[in-house]
N, C-alpha and C positions, 0 to 999 in steps of 0.2 A: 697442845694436847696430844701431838702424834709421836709416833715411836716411826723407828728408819724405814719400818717395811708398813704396809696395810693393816691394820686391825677389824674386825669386827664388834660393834658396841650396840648394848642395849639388845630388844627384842625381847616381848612382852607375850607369852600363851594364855596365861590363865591358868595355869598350872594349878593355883589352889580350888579354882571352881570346876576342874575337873578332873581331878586325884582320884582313881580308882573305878577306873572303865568309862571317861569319856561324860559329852556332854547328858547321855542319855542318863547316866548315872551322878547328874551333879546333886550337893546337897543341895535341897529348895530352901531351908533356910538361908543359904548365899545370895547376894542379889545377881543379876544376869552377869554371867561372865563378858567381859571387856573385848573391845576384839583382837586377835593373834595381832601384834606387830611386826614386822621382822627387822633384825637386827638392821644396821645401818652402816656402810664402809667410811672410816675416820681415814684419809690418804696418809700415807709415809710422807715422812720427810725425802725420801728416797725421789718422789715426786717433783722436788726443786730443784729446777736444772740448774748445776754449779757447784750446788751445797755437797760435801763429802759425808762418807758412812762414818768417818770416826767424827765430825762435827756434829752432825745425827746423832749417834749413842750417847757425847757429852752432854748434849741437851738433854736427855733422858735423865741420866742420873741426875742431872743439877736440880731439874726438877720435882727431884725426890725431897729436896729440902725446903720446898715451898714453892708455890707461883710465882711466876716473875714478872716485876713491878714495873720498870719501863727495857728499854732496848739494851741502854747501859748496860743494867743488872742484868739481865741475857746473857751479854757476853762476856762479862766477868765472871759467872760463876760457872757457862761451860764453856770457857777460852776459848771463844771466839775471838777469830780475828777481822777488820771491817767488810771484808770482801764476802765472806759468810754472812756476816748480820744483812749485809744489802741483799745478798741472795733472797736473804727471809723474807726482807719490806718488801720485795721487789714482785715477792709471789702474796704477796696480802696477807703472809703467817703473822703477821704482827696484830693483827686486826683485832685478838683478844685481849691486847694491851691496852683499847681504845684508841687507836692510833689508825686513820685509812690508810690507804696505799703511799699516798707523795707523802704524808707527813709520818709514817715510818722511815721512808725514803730518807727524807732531809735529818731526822734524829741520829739514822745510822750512819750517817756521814757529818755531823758535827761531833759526837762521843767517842767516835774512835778513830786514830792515826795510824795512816800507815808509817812504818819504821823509817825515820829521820824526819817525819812532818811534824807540825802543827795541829792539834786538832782544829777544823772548819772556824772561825768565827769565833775562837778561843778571846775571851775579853767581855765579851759581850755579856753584860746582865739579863737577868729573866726577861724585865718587862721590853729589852731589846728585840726579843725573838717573839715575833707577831706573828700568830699561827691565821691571821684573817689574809698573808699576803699570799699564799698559796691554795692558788683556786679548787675547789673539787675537780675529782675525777667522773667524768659524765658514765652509765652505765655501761657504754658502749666500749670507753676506753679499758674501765672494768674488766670485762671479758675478754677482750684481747690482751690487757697484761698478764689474765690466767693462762690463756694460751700460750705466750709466750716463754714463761717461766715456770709452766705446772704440764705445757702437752693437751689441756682440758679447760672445762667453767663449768661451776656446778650453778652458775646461774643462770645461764642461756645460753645462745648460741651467735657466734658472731656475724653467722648470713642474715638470720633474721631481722637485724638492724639497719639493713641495705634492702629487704624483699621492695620493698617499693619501689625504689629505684632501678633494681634488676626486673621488676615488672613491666615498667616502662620501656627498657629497652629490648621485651621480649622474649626474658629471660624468668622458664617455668621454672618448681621445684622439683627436684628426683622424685619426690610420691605422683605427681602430677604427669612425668616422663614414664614411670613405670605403669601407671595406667593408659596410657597412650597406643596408637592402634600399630602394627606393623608398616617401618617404612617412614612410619610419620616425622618428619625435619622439625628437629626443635635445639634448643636452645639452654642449657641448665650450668650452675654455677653451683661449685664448692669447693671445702677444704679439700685438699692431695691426700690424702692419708696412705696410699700404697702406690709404688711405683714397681711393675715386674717387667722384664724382658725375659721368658725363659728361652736355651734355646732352641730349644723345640721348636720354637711359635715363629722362625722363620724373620726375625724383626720383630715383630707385631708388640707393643706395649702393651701391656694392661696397668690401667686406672682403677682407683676407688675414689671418688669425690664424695663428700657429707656436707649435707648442708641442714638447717634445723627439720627437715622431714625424714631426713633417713638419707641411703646413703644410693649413688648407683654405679654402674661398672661401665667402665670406657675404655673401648678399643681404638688404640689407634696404631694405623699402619706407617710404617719404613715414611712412606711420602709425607706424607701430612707432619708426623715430627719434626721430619728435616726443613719441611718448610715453616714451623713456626719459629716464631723469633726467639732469640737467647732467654729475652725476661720469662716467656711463658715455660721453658722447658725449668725454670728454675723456679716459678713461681710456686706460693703455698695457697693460691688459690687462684682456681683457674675458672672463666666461662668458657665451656665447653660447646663447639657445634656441630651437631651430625642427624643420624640420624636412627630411629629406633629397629631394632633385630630382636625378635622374640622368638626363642627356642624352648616350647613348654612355658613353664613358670619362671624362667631364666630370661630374664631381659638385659639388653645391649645398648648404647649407645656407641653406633660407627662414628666417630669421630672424622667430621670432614677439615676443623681449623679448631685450632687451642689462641686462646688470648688470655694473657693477666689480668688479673683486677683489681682493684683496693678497696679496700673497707674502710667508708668514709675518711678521714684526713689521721688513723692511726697507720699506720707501718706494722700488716702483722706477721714479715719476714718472709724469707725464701727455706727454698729444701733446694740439697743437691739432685742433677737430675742420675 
């Protein structure tokens, strides 16, 4: 349903129960107006890391000529070629085809070839392709293939799936670090979302970690980077330890050691450092 770039959809006022000066002025023959909705952002294809802007656009048009009925018909009517179509399964766009994530996955790599191949499993009758041998994907792995392939999850968040775990070993969330007193040594875990060195700042990195409470800033100095290891300077999610600096309403974490982490038994990538 998405076009290349972000759209905005839907978004409900009430606009007939209150046409000409406001609630105060509604007709009383109306019944009570509905409440305001606001509109809702539908993501671009633009959002699918892989996928091209003229791949994008043909999609658009094609589906001017009606909905499309499985993966195939996708990509034969806006010429797609497989490496696109997997883009899509890969990010869950297919999902309104009835199709989850692994069984969009394995459609778009049996229906179409790359040039001088075979397509997948070509021979095989319907009742050969048993849709019960491909297990679900659990909610967890869910949100990390959004992230992986989309930047985002409009279902959750992927620390939250590990808070237990990182509870156990210590490890608060940023709303918990930001209320925290001056000075105080703690412990927090999340995505990298911003990496700066400017050079002003003498060395000094600055962090933005997110984890499902919000997000918090971390300093770390020239020593402590150089002494973490390779994995964590590359890592996409990092436990953080140091400790709290409060400047006004401006809170810190001094970062004393960075260590990697993983999120349960998915792989949810690196960033360069």
């Amino acid at each position: 349903a998405s076009c290349w770039h972000a759209t905005l959809e839907g978004g409900v006022a009430g606009a007939l129960h209150t046409a000409g000066g406001g609630e105060a002025n509604r007709d009383p023959r109306l019944p009570p107006a509905p409440p305001a909705r606001q509109p809702a952002i539908r993501l671009g294809f633009e959002q699918v890391h892989g996928l091209g802007e003229a791949a994008g656009v043909r999609i658009e048009m094609a589906r001017r000529g009606g909905l499309f009925l499985r993966p195939r018909d996708l990509a034969l009517r806006a010429g797609l070629d497989r490496e696109s179509l997997l883009h899509l399964a890969r990010a869950g766009a297919l999902a309104s085809l009835g199709l989850d994530r692994r069984r969009a996955v394995w459609e778009a790599m049996c229906c179409l070839e790359r040039p001088g191949q075979r397509p997948l499993l070509e021979g095989l009758g319907e009742d050969d392709d048993d849709e019960d041998c491909l297990p679900a994907t659990t909610r967890q792995e869910e949100v990390i293939a959004d992230y992986r392939t989309g930047g985002l999850s409009l279902a959750a968040h992927p620390l939250q799936f590990e808070r237990e775990r990182l509870a156990a070993g210590g490890v608060i969330t940023t709303a918990d670090a930001a209320a925290a007193p001056e000075g105080r040594r703690v412990r927090v875990a999340g995505i990298v979302l911003t990496r700066q060195r400017p050079v002003t700042a003498k060395g000094i990195l600055f962090l933005t970690i997110e984890d499902e409470t919000g997000a918090a800033n971390v300093v770390v100095h020239p020593a402590v980077w150089e002494a973490a290891e390779h994995a964590a300077r590359r890592a996409a999610v990092l436990v953080v330890h140091g400790r709290i600096q409060r400047r006004g309403a401006v809170v810190h974490v001094l970062a004393t050691r960075l260590e990697p982490t993983v999120l349960g038994r998915c792989r949810f990538g690196t960033t360069s450092a």
